[in-house]
Biopython code that builds the backbone (N, CA, C, O; Angstrom):
import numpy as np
from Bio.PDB.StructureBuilder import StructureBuilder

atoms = [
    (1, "UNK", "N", (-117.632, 46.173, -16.104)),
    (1, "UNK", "CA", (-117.005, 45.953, -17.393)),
    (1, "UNK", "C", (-115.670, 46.687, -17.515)),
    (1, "UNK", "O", (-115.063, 46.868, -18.570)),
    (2, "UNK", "N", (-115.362, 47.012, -16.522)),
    (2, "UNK", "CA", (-113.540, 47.568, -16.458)),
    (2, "UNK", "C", (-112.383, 46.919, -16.388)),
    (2, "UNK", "O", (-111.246, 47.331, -16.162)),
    (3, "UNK", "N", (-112.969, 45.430, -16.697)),
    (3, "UNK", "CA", (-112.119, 44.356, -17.540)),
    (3, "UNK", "C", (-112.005, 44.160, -18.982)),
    (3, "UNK", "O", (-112.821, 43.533, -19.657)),
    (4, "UNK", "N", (-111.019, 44.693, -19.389)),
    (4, "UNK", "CA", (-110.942, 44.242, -20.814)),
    (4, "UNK", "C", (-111.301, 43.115, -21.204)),
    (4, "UNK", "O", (-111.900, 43.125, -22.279)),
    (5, "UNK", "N", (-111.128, 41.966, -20.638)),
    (5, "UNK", "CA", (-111.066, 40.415, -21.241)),
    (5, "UNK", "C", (-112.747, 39.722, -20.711)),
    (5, "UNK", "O", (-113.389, 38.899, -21.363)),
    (6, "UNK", "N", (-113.043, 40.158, -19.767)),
    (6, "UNK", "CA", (-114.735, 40.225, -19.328)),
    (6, "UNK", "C", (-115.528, 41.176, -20.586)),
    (6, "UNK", "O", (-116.551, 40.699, -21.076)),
    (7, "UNK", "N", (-115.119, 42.262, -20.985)),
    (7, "UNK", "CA", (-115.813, 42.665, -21.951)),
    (7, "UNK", "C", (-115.705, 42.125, -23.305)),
    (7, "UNK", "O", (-116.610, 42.324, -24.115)),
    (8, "UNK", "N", (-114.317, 41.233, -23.706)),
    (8, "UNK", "CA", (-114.374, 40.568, -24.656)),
    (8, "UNK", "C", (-115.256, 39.231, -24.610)),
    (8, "UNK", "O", (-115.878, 38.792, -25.578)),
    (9, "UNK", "N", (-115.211, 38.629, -23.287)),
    (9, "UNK", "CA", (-115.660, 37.705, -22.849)),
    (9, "UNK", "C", (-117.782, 37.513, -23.222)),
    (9, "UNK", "O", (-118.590, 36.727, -23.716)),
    (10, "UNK", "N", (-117.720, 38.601, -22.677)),
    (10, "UNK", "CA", (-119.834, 38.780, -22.944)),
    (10, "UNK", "C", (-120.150, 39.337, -24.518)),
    (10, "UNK", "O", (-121.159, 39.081, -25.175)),
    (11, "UNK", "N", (-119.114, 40.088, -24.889)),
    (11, "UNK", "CA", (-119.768, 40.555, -26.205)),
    (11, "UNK", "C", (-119.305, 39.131, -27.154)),
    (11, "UNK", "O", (-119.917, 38.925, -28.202)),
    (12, "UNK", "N", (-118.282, 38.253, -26.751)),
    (12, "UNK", "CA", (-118.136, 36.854, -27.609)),
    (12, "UNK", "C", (-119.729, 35.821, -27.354)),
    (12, "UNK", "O", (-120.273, 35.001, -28.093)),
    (13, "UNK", "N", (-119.959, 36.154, -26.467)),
    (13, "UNK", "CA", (-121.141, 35.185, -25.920)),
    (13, "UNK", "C", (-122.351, 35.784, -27.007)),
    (13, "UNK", "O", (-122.836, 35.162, -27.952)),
    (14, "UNK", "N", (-122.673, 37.171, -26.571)),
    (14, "UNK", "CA", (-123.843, 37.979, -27.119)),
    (14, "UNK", "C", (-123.872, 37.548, -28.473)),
    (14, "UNK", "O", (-124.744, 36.797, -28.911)),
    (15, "UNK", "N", (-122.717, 38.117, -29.297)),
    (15, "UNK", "CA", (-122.859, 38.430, -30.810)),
    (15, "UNK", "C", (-122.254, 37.364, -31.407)),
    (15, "UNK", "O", (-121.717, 37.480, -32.509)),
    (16, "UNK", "N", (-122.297, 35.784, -30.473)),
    (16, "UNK", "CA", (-121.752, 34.780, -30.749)),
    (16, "UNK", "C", (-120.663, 34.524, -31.999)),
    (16, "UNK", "O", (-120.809, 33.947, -33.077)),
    (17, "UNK", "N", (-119.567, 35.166, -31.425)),
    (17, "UNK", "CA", (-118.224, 35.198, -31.916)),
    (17, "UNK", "C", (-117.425, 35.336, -31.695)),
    (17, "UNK", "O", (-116.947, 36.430, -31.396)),
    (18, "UNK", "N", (-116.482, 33.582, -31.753)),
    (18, "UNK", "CA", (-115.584, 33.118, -31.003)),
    (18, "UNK", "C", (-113.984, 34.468, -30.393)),
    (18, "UNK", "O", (-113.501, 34.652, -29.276)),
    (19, "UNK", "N", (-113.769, 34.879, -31.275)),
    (19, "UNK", "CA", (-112.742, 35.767, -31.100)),
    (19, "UNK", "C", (-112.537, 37.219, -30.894)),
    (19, "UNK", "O", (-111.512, 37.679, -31.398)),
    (20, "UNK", "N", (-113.393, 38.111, -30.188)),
    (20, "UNK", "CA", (-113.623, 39.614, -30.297)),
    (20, "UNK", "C", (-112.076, 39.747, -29.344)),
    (20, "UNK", "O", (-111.729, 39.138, -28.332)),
    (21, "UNK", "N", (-111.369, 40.805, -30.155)),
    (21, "UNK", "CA", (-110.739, 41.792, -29.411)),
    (21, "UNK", "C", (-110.656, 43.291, -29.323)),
    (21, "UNK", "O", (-110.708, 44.010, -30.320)),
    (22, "UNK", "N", (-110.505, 43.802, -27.903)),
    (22, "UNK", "CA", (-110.978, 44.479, -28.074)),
    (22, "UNK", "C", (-109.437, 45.642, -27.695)),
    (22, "UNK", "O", (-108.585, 45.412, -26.837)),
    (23, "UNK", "N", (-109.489, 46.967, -28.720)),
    (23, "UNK", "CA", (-108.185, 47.662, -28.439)),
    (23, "UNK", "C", (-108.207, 48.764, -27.472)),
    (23, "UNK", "O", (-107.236, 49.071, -26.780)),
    (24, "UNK", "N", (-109.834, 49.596, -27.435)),
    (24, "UNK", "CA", (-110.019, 50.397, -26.148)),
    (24, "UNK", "C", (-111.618, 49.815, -25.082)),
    (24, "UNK", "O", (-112.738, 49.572, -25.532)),
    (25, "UNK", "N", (-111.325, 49.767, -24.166)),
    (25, "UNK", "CA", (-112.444, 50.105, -23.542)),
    (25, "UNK", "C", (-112.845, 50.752, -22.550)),
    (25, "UNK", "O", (-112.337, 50.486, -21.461)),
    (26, "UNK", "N", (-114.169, 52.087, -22.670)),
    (26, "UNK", "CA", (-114.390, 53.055, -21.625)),
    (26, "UNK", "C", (-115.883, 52.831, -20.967)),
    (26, "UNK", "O", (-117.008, 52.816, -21.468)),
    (27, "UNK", "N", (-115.404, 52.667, -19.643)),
    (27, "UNK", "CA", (-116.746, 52.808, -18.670)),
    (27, "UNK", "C", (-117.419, 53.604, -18.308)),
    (27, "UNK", "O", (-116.740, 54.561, -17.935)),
    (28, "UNK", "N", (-118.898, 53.845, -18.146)),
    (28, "UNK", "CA", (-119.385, 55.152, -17.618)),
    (28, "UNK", "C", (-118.679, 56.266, -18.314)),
    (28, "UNK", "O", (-118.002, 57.021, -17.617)),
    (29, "UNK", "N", (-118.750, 56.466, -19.607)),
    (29, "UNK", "CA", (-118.796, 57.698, -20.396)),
    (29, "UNK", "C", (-119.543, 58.357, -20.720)),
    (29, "UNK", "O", (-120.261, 57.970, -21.642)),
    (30, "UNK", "N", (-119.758, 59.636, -20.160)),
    (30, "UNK", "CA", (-120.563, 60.576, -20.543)),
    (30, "UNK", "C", (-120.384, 61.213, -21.865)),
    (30, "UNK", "O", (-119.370, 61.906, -21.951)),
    (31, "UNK", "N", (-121.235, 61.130, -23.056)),
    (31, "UNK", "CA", (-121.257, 61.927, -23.955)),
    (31, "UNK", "C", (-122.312, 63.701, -24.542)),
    (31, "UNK", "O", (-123.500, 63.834, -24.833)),
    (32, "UNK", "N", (-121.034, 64.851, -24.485)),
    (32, "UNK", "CA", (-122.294, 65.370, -24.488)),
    (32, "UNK", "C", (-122.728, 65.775, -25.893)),
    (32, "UNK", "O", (-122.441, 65.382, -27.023)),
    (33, "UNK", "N", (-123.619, 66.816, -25.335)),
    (33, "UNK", "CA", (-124.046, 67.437, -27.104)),
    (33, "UNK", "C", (-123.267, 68.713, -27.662)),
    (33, "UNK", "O", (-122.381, 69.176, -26.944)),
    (34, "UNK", "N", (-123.490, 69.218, -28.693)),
    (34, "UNK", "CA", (-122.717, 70.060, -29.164)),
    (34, "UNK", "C", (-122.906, 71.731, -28.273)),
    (34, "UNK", "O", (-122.357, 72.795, -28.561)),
    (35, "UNK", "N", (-123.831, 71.445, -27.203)),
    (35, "UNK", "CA", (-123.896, 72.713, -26.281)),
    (35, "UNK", "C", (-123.489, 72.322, -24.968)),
    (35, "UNK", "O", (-124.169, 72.573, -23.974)),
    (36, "UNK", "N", (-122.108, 71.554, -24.929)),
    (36, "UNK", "CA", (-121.994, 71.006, -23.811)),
    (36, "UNK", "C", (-122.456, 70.344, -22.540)),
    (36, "UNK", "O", (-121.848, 70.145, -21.488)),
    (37, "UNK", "N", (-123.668, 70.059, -22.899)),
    (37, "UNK", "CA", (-124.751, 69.838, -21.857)),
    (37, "UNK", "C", (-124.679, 67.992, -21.962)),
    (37, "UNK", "O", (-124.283, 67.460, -22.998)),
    (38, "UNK", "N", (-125.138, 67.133, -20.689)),
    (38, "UNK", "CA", (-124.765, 65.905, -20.928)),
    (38, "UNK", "C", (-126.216, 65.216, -22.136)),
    (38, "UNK", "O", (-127.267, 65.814, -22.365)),
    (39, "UNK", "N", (-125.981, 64.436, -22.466)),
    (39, "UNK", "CA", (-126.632, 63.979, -23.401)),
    (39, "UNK", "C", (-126.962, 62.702, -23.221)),
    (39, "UNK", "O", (-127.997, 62.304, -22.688)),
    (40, "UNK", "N", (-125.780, 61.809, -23.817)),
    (40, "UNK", "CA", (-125.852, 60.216, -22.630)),
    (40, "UNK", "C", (-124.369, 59.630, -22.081)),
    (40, "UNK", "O", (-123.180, 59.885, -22.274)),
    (41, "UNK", "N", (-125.171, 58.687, -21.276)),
    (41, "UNK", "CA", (-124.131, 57.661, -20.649)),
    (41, "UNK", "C", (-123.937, 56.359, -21.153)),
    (41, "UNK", "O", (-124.835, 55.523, -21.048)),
    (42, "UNK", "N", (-123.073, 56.151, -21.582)),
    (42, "UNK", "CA", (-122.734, 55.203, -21.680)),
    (42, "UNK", "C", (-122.046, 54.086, -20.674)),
    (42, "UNK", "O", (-121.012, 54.273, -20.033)),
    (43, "UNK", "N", (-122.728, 53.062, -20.675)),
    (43, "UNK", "CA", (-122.057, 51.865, -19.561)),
    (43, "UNK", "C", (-121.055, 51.566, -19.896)),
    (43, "UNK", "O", (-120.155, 51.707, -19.068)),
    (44, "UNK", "N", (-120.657, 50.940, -21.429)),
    (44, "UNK", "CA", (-119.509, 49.997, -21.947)),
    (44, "UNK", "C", (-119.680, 50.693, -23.036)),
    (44, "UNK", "O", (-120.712, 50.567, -23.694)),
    (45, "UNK", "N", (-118.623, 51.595, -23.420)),
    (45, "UNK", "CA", (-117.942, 51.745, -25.046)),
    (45, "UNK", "C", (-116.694, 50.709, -25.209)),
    (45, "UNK", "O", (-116.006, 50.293, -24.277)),
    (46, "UNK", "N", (-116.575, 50.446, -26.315)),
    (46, "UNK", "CA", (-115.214, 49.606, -27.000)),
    (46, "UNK", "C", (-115.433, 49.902, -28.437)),
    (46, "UNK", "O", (-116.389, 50.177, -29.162)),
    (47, "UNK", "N", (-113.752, 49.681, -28.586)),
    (47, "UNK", "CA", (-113.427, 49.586, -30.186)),
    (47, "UNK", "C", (-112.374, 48.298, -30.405)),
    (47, "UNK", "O", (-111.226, 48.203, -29.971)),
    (48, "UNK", "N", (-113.111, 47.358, -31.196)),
    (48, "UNK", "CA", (-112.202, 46.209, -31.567)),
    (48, "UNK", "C", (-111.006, 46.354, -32.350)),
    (48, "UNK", "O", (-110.911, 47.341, -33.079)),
    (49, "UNK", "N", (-109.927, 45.370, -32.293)),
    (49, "UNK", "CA", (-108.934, 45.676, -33.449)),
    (49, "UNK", "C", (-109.332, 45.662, -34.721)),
    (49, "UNK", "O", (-108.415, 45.937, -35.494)),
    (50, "UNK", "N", (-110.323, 45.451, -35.208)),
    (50, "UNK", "CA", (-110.951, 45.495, -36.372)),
    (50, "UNK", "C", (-111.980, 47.170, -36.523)),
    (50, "UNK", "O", (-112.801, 47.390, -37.414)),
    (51, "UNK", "N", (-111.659, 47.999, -35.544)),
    (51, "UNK", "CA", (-112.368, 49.225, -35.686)),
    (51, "UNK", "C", (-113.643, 49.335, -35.532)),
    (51, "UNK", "O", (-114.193, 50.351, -35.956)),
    (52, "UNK", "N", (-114.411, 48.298, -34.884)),
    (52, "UNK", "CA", (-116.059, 48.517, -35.025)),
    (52, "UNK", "C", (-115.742, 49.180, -33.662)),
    (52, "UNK", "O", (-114.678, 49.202, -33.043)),
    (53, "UNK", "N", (-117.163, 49.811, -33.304)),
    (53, "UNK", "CA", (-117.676, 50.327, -31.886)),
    (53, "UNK", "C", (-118.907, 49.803, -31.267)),
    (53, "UNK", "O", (-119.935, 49.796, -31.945)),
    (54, "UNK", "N", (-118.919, 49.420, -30.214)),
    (54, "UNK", "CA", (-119.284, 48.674, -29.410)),
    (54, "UNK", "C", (-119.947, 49.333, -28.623)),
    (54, "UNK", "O", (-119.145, 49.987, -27.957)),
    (55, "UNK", "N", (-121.380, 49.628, -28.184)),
    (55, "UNK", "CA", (-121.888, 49.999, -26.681)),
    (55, "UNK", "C", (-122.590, 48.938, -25.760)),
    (55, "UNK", "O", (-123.740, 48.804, -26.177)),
    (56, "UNK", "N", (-122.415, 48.330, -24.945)),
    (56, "UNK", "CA", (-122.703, 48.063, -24.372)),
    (56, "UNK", "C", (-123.824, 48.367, -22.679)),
    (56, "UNK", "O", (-123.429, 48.454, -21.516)),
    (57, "UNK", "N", (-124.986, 48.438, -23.136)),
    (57, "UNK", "CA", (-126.105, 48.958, -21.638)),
    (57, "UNK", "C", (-126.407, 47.276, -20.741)),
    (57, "UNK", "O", (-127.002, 46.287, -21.169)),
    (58, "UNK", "N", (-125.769, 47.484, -19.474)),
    (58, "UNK", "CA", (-126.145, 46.174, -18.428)),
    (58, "UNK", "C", (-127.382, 46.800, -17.568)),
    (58, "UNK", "O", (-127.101, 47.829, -16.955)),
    (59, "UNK", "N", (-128.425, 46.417, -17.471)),
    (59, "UNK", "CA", (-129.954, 46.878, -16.299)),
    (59, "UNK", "C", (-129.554, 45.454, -15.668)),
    (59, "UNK", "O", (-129.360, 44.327, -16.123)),
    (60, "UNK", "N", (-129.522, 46.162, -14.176)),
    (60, "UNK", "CA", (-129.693, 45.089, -13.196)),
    (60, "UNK", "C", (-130.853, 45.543, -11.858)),
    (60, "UNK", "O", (-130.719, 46.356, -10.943)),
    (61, "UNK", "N", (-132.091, 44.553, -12.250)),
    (61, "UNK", "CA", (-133.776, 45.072, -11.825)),
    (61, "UNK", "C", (-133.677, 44.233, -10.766)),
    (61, "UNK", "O", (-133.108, 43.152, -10.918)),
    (62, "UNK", "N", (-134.166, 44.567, -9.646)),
    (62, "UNK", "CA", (-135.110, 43.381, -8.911)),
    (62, "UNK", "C", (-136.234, 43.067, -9.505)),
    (62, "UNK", "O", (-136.369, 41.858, -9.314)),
    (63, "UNK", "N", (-136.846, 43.339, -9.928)),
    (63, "UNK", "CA", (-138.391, 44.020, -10.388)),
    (63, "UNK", "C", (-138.183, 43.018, -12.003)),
    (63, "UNK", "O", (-137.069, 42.850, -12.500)),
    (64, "UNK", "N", (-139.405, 42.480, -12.591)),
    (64, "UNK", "CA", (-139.177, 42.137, -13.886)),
    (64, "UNK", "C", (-140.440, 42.446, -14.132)),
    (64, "UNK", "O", (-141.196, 42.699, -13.195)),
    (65, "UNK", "N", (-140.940, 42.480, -15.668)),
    (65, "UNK", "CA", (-142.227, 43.076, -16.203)),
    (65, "UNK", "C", (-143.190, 41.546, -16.513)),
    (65, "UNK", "O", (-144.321, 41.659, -16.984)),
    (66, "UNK", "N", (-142.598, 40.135, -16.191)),
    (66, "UNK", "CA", (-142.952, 39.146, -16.044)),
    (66, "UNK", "C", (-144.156, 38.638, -14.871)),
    (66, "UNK", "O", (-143.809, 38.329, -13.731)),
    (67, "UNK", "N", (-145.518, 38.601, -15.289)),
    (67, "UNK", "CA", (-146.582, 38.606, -14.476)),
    (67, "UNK", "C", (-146.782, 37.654, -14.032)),
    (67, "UNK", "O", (-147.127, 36.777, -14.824)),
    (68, "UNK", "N", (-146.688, 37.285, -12.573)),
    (68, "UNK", "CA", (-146.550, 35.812, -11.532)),
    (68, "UNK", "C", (-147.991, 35.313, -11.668)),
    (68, "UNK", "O", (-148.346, 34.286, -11.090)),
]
sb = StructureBuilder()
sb.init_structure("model")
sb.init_model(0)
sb.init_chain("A")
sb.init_seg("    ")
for serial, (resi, resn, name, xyz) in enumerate(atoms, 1):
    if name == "N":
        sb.init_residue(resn, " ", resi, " ")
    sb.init_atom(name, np.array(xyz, "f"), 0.0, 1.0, " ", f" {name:<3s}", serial, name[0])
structure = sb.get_structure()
């Protein structure tokens, strides 16, 4: 997701709406806590020109919880 226009691209699909833009986007951001210690990761942060914030988590499994 270290394409800007790919990340506009899936969150238009997801939250089915035609036009998202987006003004920052950060990959693999670590956020920590107020004792400096890591807390989480983030896959996909963004902020649209409209100011919302965006996280985005992609899991890519071999494995599914779907019983054959």
């Amino acid at each position: 997701m270290k394409n800007r226009k790919t990340y506009e691209n899936t969150l238009s699909i997801i939250l089915d709406e035609l036009d998202i833009k987006m003004e920052e986007v950060k990959v693999e951001q670590v956020i920590l806590n107020r004792y400096g210690k890591r807390a989480i990761r983030l896959d996909a942060w963004g902020k649209t020109v409209d100011n919302r914030q965006i996280n985005m988590e992609m899991e890519n499994n071999m494995h599914d919880d779907v019983k054959k």
